[in-house]
C-alpha positions as CSV (number, residue, x, y, z in Angstrom):
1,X,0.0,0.0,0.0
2,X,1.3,3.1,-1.1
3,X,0.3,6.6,0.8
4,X,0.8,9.8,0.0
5,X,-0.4,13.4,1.1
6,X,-1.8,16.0,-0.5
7,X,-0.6,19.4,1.9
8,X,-3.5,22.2,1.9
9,X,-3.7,23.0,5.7
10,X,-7.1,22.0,7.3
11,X,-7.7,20.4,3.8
12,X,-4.9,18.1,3.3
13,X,-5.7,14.9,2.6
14,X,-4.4,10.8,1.6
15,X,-4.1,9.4,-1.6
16,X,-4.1,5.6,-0.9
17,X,-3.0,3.5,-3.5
18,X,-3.0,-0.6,-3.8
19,X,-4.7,-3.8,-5.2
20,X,-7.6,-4.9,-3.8
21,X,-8.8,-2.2,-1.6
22,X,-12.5,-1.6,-2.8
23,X,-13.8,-3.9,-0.3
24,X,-12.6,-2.7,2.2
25,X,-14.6,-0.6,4.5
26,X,-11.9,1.0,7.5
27,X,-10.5,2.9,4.7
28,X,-13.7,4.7,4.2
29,X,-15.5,5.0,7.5
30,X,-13.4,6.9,9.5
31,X,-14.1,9.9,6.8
32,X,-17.6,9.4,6.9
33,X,-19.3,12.4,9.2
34,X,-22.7,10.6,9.7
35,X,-24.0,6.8,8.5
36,X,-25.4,8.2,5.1
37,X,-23.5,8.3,2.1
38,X,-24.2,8.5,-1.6
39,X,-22.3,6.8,-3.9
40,X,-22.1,8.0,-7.7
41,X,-21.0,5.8,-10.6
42,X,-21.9,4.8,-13.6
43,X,-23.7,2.0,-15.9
44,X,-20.2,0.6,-17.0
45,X,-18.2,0.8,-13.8
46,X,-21.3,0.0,-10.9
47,X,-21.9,-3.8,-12.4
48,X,-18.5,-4.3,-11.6
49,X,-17.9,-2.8,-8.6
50,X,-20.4,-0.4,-7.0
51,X,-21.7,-3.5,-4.9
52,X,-17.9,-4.7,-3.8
53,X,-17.7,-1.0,-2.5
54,X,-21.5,-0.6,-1.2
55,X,-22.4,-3.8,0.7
56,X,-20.0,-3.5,3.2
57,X,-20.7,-0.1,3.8
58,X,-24.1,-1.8,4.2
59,X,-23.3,-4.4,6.5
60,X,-21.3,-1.3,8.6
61,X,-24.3,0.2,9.3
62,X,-24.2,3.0,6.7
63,X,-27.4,3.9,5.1
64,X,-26.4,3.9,1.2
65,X,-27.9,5.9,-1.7
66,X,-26.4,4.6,-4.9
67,X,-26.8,6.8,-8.2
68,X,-26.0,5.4,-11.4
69,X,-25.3,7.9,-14.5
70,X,-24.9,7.1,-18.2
71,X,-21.2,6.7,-19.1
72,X,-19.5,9.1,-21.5
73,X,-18.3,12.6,-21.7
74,X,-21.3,13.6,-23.0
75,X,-23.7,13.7,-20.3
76,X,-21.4,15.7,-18.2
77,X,-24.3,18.2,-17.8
78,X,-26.8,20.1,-15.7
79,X,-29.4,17.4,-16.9
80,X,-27.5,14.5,-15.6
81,X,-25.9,16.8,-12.4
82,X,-29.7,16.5,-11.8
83,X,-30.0,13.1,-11.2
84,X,-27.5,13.2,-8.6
85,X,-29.0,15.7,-6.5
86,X,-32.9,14.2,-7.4
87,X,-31.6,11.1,-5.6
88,X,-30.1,12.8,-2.5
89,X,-33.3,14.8,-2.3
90,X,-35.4,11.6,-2.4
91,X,-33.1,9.4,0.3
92,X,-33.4,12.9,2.6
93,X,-30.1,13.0,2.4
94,X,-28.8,15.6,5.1
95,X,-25.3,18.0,5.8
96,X,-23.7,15.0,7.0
97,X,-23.7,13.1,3.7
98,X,-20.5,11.7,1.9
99,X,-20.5,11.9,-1.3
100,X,-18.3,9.1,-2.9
101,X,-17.4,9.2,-6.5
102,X,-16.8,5.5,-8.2
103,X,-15.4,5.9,-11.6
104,X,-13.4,7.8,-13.9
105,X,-12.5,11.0,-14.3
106,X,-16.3,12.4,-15.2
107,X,-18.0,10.8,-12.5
108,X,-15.7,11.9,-10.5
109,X,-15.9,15.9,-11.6
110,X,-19.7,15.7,-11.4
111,X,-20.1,13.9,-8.4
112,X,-17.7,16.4,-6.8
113,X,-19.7,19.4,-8.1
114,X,-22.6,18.2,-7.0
115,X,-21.0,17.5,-3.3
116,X,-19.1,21.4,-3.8
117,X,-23.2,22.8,-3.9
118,X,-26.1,20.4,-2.5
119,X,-27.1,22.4,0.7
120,X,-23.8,24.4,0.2
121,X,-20.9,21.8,0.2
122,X,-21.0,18.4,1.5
123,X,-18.0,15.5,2.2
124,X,-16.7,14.2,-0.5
125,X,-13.9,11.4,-1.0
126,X,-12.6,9.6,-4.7
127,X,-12.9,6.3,-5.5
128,X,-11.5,6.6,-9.2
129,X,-11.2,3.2,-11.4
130,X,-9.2,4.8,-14.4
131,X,-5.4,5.3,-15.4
132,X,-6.7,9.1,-15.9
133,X,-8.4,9.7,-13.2
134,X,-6.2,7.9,-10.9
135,X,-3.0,9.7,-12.1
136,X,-4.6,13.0,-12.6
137,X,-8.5,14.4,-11.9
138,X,-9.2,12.9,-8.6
139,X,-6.1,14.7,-7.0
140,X,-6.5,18.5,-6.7
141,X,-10.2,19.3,-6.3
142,X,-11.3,20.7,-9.4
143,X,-15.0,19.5,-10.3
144,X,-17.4,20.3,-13.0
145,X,-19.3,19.9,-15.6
146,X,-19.2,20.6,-19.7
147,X,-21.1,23.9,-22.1
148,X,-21.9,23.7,-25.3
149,X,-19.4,26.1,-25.8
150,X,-16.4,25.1,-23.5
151,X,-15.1,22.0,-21.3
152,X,-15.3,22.2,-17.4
153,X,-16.8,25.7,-18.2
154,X,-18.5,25.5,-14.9
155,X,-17.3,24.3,-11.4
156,X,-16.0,24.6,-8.2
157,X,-13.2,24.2,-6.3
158,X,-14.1,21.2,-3.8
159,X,-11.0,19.0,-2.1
160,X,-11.8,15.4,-1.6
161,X,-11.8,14.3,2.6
162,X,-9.9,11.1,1.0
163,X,-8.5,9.3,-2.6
164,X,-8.7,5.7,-2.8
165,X,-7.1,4.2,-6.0
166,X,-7.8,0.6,-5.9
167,X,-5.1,-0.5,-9.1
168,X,-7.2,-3.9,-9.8
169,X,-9.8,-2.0,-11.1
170,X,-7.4,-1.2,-14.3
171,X,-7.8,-4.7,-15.2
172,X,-11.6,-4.1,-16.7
173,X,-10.2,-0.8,-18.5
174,X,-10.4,-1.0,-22.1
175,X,-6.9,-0.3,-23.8
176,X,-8.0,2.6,-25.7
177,X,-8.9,3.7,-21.9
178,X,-5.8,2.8,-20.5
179,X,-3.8,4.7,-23.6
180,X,-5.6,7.6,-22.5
181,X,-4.7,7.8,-18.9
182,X,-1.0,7.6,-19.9
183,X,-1.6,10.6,-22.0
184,X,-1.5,12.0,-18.3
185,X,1.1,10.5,-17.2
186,X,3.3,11.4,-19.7
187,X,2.7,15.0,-19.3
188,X,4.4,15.4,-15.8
189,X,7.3,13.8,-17.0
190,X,7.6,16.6,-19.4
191,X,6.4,19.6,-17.2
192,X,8.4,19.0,-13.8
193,X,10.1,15.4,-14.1
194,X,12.2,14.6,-16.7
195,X,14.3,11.5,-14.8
196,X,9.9,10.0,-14.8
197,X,9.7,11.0,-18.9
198,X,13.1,9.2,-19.6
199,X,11.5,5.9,-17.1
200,X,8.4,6.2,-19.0
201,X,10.8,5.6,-22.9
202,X,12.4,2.7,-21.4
203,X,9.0,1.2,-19.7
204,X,6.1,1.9,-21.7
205,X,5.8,-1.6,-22.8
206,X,5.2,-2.9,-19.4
207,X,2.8,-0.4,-18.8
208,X,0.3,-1.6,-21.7
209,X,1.0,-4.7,-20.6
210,X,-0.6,-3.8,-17.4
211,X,2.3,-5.1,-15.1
212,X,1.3,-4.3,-11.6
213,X,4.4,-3.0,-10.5
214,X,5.0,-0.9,-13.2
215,X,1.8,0.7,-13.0
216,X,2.1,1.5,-9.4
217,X,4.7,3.2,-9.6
218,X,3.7,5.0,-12.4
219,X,0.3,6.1,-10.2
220,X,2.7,7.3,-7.4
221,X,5.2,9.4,-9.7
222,X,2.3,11.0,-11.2
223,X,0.1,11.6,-7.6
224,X,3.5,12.8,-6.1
225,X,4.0,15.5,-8.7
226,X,0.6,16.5,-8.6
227,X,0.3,16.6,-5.2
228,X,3.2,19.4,-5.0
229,X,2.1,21.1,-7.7
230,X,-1.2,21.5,-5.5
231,X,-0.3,22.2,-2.5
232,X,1.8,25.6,-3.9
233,X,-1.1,26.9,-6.0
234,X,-4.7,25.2,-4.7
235,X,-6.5,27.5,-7.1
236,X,-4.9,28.2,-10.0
237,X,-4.2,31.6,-8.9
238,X,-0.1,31.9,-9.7
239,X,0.2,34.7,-12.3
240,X,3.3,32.9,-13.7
241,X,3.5,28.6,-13.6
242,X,1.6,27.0,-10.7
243,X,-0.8,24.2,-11.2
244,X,-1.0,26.3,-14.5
245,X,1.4,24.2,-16.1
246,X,-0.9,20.7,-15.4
247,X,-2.7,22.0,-18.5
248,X,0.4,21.3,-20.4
249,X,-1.5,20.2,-24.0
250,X,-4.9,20.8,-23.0
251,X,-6.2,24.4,-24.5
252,X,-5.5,22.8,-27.5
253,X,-6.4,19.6,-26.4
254,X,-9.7,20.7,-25.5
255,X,-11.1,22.5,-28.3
256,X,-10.7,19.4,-29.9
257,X,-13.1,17.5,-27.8
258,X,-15.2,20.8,-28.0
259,X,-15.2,21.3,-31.7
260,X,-16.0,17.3,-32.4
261,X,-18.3,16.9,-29.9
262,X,-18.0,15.5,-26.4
263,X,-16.9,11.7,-26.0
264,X,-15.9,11.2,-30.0
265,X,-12.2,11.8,-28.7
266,X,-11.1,10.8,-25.2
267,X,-9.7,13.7,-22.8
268,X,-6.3,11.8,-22.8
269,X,-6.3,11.5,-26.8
270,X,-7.6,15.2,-27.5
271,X,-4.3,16.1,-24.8
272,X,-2.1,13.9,-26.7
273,X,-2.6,15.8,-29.9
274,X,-2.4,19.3,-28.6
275,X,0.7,18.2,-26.1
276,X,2.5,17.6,-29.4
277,X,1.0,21.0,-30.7
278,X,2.5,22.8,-27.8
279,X,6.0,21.0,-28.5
280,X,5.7,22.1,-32.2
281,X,5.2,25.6,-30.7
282,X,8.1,25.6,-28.3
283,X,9.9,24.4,-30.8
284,X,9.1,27.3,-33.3
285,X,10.0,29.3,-30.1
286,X,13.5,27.8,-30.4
287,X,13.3,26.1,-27.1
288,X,13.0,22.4,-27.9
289,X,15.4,21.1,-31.0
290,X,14.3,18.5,-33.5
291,X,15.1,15.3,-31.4
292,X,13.2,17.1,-28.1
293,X,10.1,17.0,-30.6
294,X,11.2,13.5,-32.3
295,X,10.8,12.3,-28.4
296,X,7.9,13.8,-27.6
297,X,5.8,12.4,-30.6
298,X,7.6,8.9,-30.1
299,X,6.2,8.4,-26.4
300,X,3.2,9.5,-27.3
301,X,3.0,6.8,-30.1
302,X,4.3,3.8,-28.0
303,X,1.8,5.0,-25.8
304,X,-0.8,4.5,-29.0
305,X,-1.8,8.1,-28.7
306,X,-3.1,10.4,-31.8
307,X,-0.1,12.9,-32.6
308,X,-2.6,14.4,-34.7
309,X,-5.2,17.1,-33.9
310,X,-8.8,16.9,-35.0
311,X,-9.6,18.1,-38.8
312,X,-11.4,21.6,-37.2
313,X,-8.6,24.3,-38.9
314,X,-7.3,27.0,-37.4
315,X,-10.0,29.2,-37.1
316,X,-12.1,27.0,-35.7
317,X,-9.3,26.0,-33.4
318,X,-8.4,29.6,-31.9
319,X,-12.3,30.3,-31.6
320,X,-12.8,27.5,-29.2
321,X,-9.2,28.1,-27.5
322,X,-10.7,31.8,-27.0
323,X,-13.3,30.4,-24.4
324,X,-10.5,28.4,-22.6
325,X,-10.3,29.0,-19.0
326,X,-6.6,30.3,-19.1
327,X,-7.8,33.8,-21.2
328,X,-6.4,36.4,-19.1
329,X,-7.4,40.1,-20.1
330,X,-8.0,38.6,-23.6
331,X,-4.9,37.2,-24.1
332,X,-4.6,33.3,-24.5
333,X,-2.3,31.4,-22.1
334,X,-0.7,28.9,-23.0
335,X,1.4,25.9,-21.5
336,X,5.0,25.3,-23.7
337,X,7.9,23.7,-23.1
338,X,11.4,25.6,-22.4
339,X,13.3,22.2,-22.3
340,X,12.2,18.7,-21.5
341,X,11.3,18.6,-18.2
342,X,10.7,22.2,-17.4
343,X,7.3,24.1,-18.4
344,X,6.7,28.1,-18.6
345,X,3.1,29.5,-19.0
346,X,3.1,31.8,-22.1
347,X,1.1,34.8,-23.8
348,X,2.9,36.5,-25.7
349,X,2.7,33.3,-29.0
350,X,2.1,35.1,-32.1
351,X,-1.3,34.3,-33.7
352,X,0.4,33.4,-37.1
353,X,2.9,31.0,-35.4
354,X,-0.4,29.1,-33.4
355,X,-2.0,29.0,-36.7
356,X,0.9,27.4,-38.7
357,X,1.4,24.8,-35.9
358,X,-2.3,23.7,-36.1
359,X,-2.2,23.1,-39.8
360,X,1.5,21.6,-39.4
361,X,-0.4,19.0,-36.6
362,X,-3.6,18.6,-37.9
363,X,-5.3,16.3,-40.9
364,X,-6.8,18.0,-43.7
């Protein structure tokens, strides 16, 4: 069992991660307030595991609401937000509740919305079952929900009381799922960690091979550099770097999944492309070299990750990155590489050179 703490005061909390831990009830209780809790999945994850985590929860004496949501990226929405708090409503569900979130990295952002506002902010602890959201979105407290016109538009700030990463769960995960998560892990390797990004060349075969030990360890690097990041910038708020540079791929990374519709690319694929985007641009900057790009588009690919963006163009590209959360005063910020291994946030890129890096990365 590896353990790990996230630092933020009176909101620090454990990231617990082993085999075989779903089951296991005194992980849980002690962070439960009062004997209710609500547990959120959804229809792919709960047949497989929502009753390993519920019944002894049960047989604890905790009083259980269980809330099953349709999988995919696109019902992360007010509609389906709904159903969570219809179900609490029903089951009288008080101040005391826990919220727990069992799934990826959507339930997880809705469920801990929807703990960050019914009756003002309830517990709320993550139970994550994917690469992605084990490496990356349970850890740091952001929650939220997709617009039309942007992804994780709106939100809260809401720390989980507890992370439980239970690594047996990654052996239902589809591949394509499991490519995806890695798309994360790769990423802080090449914003804060290069020693992890040159393990990550050498071991990426025994990572889609699922080996156990691999695998944890990759989990740990990734919580570990997360969990600093964190705990020096909370909220986003650092004017230069901070958790800032955790976005490393995703402005364009997420117009992609904006501009083809939610759930035809995974998160981890649409960050992929626009990871190597970013590289393009720092190399255009005269930061990276040839062979610093050559190895960022090689992991990527043993990782069987697009290197390609979506077919939107440019226009259609910069429109969507214009809604992105990191706008300042108008001005788009954006996450590039000075080296491998080090990150700057940076907004002063000249439109044309964005443009020509788009149409260099991107399919006709």
């Amino acid at each position: 069992m590896r353990r790990l703490n996230v630092a933020l005061g009176e909101r620090s909390y454990d990231i617990v991660i082993a085999p075989d831990i779903l089951g296991q009830p005194g992980l849980l209780l002690p962070f439960l307030q009062t004997k209710r809790v609500a547990v959120v999945s959804n229809d792919i994850v709960a047949p497989l595991y929502l009753a390993a985590l519920t019944e002894p929860l049960a047989q604890a004496g905790m009083e259980v609401t269980r809330v099953v949501l349709p999988d995919g990226e696109r019902h992360k929405n007010w509609e389906t937000l709904n159903t969570i708090f219809d179900a609490m409503l029903r089951d009288r569900c008080d101040r005391g509740t826990t919220v727990v979130a069992l799934g990826g990295g959507v339930i997880g952002d809705m469920a801990g919305f929807a703990s960050a506002t019914y009756q003002r902010g309830v517990p709320f602890i993550q139970v994550p079952t994917t690469l992605l959201s084990q490496v990356d979105s349970s850890v740091g407290g952001k929650t939220g929900i997709n617009h039309p016109l942007g992804k994780n538009m709106i939100g809260a700030f809401w720390q989980p009381r507890l992370v439980l990463a239970d690594t047996v769960t990654l052996d239902s995960l589809p591949d394509r799922e499991l490519s995806a998560g890695l798309a994360e892990v790769i990423k802080y390797g090449l914003i804060r960690d290069l020693p992890f990004f040159e393990w990550l060349e050498a071991n990426m075969s025994k990572l889609l091979g699922r080996d156990p030990a691999a695998l944890a360890y990759a989990i740990e690097r990734s919580c570990r550099n997360k969990a600093e990041v964190v705990s020096c910038d909370e909220r986003e708020t650092a004017k230069e770097g901070g958790r800032a540079l955790l976005n490393l791929g995703h402005t364009f990374g997420h117009a992609i999944e904006t501009g083809m519709g939610y759930g035809q690319w995974l998160h981890g694929e649409a960050v992929a492309a626009g990871t190597v985007m970013a590289a393009r641009l720092s190399q255009r900057l005269g930061w990276l070299d040839a062979d610093d790009v050559r190895r960022v588009i090689a992991l990527h690919e043993a990782a069987r990750l697009p290197v390609r963006g979506a077919p939107l163009g440019a226009a259609r590209y910069l429109d969507l990155m214009g809604h992105d959360k990191k706008v300042v005063a108008g001005r788009l910020r954006l996450v590039l590489l000075t080296r491998l291994g080090e990150a700057v946030t940076y907004s002063d890129a000249v439109r044309s050179d964005i443009e020509s890096v788009i149409e260099a990365c991107c399919d006709a």
